[in-house]
N, C-alpha and C positions, 0 to 999 in steps of 0.2 A: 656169807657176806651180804647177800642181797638180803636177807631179813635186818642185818643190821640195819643198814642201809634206807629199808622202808620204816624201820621204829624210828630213826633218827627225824627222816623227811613228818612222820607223826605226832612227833613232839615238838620239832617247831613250830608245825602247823598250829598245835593245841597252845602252845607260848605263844604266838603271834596274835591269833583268835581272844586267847587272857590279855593279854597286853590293850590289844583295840578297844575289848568291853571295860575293861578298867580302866584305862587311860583317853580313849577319846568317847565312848558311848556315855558313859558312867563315871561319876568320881563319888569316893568316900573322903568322908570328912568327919570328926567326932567336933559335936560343941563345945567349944571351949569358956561358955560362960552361962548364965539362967536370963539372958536379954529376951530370950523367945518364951519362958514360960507365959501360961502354964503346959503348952502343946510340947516344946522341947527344952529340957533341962542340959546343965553342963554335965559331959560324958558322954549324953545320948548319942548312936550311929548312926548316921546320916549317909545314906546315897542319895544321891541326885542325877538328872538326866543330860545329858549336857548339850547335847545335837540340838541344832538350831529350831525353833517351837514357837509356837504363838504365846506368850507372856500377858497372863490378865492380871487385875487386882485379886487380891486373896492367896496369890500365888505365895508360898511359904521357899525363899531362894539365895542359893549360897554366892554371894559377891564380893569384889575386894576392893579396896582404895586405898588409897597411898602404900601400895603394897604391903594392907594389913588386910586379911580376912574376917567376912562376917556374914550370919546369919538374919534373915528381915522376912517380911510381908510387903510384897507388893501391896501398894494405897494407889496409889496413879500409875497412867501407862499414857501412854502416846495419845496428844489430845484433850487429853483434861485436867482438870484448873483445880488445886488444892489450895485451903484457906486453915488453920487454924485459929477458931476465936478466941477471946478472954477466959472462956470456962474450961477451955483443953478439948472442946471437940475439933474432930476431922472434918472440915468440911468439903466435900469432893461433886463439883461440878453445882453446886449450889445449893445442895443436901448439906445436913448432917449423915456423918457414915454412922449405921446401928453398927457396932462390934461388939460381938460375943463372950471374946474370949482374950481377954486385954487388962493388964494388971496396970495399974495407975494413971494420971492423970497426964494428958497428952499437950504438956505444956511446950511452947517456942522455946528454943535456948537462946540465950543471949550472944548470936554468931553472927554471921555475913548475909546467911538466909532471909530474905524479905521474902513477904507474902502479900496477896495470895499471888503462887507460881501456876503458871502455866507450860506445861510440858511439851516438846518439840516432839520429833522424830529419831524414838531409839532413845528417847527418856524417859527415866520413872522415880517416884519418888515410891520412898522404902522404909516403913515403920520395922520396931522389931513388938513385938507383942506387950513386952514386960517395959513399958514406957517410963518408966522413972528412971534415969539419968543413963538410958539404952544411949551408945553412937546410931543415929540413923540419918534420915534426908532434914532431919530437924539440926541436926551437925555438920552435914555432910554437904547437905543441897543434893540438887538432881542426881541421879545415878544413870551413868550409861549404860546401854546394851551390852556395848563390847565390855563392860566391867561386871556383867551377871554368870557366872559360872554354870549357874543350870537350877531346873525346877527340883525342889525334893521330895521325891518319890516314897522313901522309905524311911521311920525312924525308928529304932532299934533302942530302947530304953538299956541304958547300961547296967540296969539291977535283972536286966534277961538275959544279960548275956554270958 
């Protein structure tokens, strides 16, 4: 009985321990669409970090609005002042931003958004990579802190899995 008894109290433990890193450490998430290529495509696995963290630009993080889910690039963070010109650049804190790794032209949509925004406390605004007609802060406007799910850590190409 008392072996039962310790296997039992052992696999709680080990469910309780999955449960924390899954559910409050760590979230998985699959892409549901190609707004981030060319770094993550629809399908790709995605874990991200979730516990509270310093958040810079270039951060790659999974957020939600209007209780829809999505995938972006941190552009701004707390403090600095984004512009988009005539020709589709970013422009962040009075630069032009060089970006790498970025599929099409980084045009305003025709929304509520005015520019150039300047970012409060626990704001960011949020590109997705694959810029041509992506939901981002170009639709969206500023994105909150408390609406960022976590940095992502890991992606797992769906054709490895």
């Amino acid at each position: 009985m008392a072996e039962l008894k310790s296997f039992i109290i052992r696999f709680l433990t080990l469910v309780a321990m999955i449960y924390v890193l899954v559910f409050i450490v760590f979230g998985i998430r699959i892409s549901p669409n190609n707004e981030m290529l060319p770094r993550i495509r629809a399908g790709d696995l995605l874990f991200f970090y979730r516990l509270e963290g310093r958040l810079k630009s270039s951060d790659a993080i999974c957020y939600h609005f209007d209780g829809e889910k999505y995938i972006g690039r941190i552009i701004g963070a707390p403090g600095d002042t984004i512009d988009i010109d005539d020709n589709g650049n970013v422009i962040l804190n009075g630069a032009v931003l060089v970006e790498d790794d970025t599929r099409g032209k980084t045009d305003k949509y025709n929304t509520d958004v005015t520019y150039p925004i300047v970012l409060g406390e626990n704001e960011f605004f949020i590109l997705a990579d694959n810029r041509t007609l992506a939901k981002d802060s170009r639709y969206f406007g500023i994105i909150k802190k408390k609406d960022i799910e976590g940095k992502i850590i890991i992606v797992i190409r769906k054709d490895n899995i």
